[in-house]
C-alpha positions as CSV (number, residue, x, y, z in Angstrom):
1,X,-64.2,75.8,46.2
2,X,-61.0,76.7,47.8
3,X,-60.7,78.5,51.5
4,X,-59.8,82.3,51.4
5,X,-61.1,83.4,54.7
6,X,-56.8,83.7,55.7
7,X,-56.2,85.9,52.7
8,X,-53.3,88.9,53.5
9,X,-53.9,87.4,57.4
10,X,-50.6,88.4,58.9
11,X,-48.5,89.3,55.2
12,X,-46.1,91.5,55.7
13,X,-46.2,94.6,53.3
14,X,-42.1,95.9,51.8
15,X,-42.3,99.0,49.7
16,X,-39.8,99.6,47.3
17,X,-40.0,103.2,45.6
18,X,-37.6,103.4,42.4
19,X,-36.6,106.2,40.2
20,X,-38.9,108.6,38.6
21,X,-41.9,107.8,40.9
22,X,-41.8,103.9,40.1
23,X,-42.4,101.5,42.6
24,X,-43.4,97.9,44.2
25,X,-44.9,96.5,46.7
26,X,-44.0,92.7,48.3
27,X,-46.7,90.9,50.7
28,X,-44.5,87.1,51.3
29,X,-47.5,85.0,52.9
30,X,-50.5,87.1,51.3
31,X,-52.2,83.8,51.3
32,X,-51.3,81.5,53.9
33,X,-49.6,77.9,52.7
34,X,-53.1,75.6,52.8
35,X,-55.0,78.6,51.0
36,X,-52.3,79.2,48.4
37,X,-52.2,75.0,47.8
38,X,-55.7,74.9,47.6
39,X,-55.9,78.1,44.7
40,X,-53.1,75.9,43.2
41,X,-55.0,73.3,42.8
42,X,-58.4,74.9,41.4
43,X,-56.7,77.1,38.7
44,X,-55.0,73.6,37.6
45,X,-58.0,71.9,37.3
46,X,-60.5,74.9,36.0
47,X,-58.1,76.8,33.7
48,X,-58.0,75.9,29.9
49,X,-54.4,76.1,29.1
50,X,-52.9,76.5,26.1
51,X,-49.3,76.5,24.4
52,X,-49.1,79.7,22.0
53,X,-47.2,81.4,19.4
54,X,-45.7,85.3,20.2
55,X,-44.0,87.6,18.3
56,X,-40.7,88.3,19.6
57,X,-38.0,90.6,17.4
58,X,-39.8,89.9,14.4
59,X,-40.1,86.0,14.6
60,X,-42.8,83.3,15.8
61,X,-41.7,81.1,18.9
62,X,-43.6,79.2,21.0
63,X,-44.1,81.0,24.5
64,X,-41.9,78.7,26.7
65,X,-44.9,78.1,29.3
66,X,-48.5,77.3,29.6
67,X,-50.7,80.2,29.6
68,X,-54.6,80.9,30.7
69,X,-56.6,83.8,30.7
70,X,-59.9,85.4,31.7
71,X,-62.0,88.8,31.3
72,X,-64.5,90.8,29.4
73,X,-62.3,92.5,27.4
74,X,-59.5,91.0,24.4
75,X,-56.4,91.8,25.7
76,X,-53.3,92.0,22.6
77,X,-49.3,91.9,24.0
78,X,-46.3,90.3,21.9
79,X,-48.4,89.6,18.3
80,X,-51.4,87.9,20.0
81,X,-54.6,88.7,21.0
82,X,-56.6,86.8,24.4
83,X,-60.2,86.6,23.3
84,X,-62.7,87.5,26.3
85,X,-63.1,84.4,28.5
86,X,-65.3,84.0,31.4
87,X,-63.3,84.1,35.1
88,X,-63.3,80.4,36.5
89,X,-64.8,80.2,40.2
90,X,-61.5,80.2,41.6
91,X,-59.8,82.7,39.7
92,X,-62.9,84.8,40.2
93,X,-62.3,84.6,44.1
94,X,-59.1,85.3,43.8
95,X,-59.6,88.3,41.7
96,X,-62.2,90.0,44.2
97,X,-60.3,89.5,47.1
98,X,-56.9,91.3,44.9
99,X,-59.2,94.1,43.8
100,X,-59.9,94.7,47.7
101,X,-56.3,94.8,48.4
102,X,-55.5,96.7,45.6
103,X,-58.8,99.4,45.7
104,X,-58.7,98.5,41.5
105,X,-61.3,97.0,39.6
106,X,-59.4,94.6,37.8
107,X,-61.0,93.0,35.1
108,X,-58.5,91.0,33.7
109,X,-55.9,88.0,35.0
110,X,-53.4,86.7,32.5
111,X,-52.8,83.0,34.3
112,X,-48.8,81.9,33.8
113,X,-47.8,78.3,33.9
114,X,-44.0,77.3,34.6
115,X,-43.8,73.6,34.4
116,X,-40.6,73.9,35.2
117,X,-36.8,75.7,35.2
118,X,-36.9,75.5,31.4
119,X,-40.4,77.8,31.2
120,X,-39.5,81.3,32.0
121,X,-40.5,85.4,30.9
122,X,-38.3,87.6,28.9
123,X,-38.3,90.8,30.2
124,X,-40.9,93.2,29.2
125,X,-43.1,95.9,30.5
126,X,-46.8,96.2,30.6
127,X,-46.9,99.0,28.8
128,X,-49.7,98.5,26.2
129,X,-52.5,101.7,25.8
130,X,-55.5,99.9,26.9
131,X,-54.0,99.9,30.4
132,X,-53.9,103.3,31.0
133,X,-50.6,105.9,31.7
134,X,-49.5,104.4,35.3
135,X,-51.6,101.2,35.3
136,X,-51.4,99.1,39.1
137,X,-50.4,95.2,37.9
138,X,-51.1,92.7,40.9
139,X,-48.9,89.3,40.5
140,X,-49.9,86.5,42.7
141,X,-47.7,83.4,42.9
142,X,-48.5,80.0,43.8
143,X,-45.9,76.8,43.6
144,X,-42.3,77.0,43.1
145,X,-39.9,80.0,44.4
146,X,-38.5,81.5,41.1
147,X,-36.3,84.6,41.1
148,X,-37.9,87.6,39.4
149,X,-35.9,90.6,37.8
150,X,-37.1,94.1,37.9
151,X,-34.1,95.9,35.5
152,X,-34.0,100.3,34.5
153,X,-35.0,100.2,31.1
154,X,-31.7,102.2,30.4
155,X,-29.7,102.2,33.6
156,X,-29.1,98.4,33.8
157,X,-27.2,99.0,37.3
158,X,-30.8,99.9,38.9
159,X,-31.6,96.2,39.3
160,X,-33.6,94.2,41.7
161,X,-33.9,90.9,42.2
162,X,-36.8,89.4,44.1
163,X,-37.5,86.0,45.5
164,X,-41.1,85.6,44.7
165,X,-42.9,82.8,46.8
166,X,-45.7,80.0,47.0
167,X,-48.5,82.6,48.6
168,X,-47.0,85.9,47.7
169,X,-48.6,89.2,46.3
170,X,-46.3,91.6,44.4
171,X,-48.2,95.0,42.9
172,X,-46.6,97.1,40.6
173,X,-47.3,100.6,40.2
174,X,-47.1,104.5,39.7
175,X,-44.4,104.9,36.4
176,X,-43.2,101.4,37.0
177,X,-44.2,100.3,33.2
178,X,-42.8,103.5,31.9
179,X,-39.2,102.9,33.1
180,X,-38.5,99.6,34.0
181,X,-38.8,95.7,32.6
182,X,-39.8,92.8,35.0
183,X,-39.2,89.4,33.8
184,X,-38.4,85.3,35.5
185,X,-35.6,84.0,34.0
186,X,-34.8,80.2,33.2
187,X,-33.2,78.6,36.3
188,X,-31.0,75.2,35.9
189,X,-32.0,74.7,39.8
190,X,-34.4,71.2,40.2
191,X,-37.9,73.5,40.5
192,X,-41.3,72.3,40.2
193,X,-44.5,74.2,39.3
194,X,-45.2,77.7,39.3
195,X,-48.5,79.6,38.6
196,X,-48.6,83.2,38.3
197,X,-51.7,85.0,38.2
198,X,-51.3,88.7,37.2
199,X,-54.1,91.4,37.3
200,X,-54.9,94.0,35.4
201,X,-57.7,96.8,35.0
202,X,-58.1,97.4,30.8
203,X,-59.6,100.4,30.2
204,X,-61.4,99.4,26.6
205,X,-60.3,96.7,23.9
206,X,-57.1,97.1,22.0
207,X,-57.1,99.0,18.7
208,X,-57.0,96.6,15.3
209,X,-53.5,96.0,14.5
C-alpha cells in the first residue's frame, strides 16, 4: 500500500479568482515526489483500464487515452456512461485524504491515462446535472508535466495556462463549470506518462438519455 503520511506536507496553496465568481486553486508538491511515485505506481497496477468510444460533434472516436473509473454511482459525459465500480485500495486512499482537503464528500474519481504527447483532453466543462450548480472538481496529477488550459467560454482572451506537475492538486470551483473550459492539449515535446485522477461529488445517477 502506498505511503501518504506526507500528503499536502509543505504544498504551497495559489488562488486564482476569475470572472463571475469562478475560480482555482494550485497546491505544486501536494504529495511529496516518493508518495506521488508510489500512488503512480498502485493506480497502474490496480486500475482496469480501458480504451473507449465518445461522442464528439455528432461522431464516434476513440478517446485518445486510457481511462479508469470508480464510485457508487454511473456517471454519463460525451455519449457514455461509467458503470459503478468499486474504489481500488489506492485510489480509495487517495480519495479520503482529497475529500479532507477539499471538506467534499467525493464519491467519484474518473482516472486519466496519457501514455504519451499524442493522448490529450479537448476542452470541456464539467457541467453535467448530477454534479450539482457550482460543483468543487479535485484534479490530482501524477507522472509527466503536461500544460493545462483553462479558456472563457466566450471571451477567449481570458486564458490561463498552467503547468500541472508530478504531485500536484488543482481544485476547481464556485461558477468555474458555468463559464469556463479546461482541457491538456497534445504536446510534440518527448513526455512520458501522465495519470490524472479527478474527483467529483454526484449528487444522484444521471437521467436515461
Amino acid at each position: 500500500m502506498p505511503r501518504h503520511s506526507n500528503v499536502g506536507a509543505g504544498a504551497e496553496c495559489v488562488r486564482t479568482s476569475l470572472a463571475a465568481g469562478a475560480f482555482f486553486e494550485y497546491e505544486k508538491g501536494w504529495l511529496d515526489r516518493e508518495t506521488a511515485d508510489d500512488f503512480e505506481r498502485a493506480l497502474v497496477e490496480q486500475m482496469t483500464w480501458e480504451q473507449r468510444e465518445v461522442e464528439l460533434f455528432g461522431k464516434r472516436i476513440l478517446q485518445p487515452r486510457l481511462i479508469g473509473w470508480a464510485g457508487a454511482l454511473p456517471y454519463r459525459y460525451s455519449g457514455q456512461t461509467l458503470e459503478p465500480r468499486e474504489f481500488p485500495r489506492a485510489l480509495a486512499a487517495l480519495r479520503d485524504s482529497v475529500s479532507e482537503r477539499c471538506r467534499v464528500d467525493f464519491n467519484h474519481a474518473l482516472v486519466n491515462r496519457y501514455r504519451d504527447g499524442n493522448d490529450s483532453m479537448g476542452l470541456h466543462a464539467d457541467a453535467e446535472a448530477e454534479l450539482g450548480t457550482n460543483p468543487v472538481l479535485a484534479s490530482l496529477s501524477l507522472g509527466a508535466s503536461r500544460r493545462f488550459v483553462i479558456r472563457h467560454k466566450k471571451n477567449r482572451d481570458d486564458r490561463c495556462d498552467l503547468e500541472l506537475h508530478h504531485g500536484s492538486l488543482l481544485i476547481m470551483g464556485g461558477t468555474m463549470q458555468h463559464h469556463y473550459h479546461h482541457g491538456l492539449p497534445r504536446t510534440a515535446r518527448p513526455v512520458g506518462q501522465r495519470i490524472n485522477v479527478t474527483f467529483r461529488r454526484l449528487l444522484r445517477a444521471p437521467s436515461t438519455p
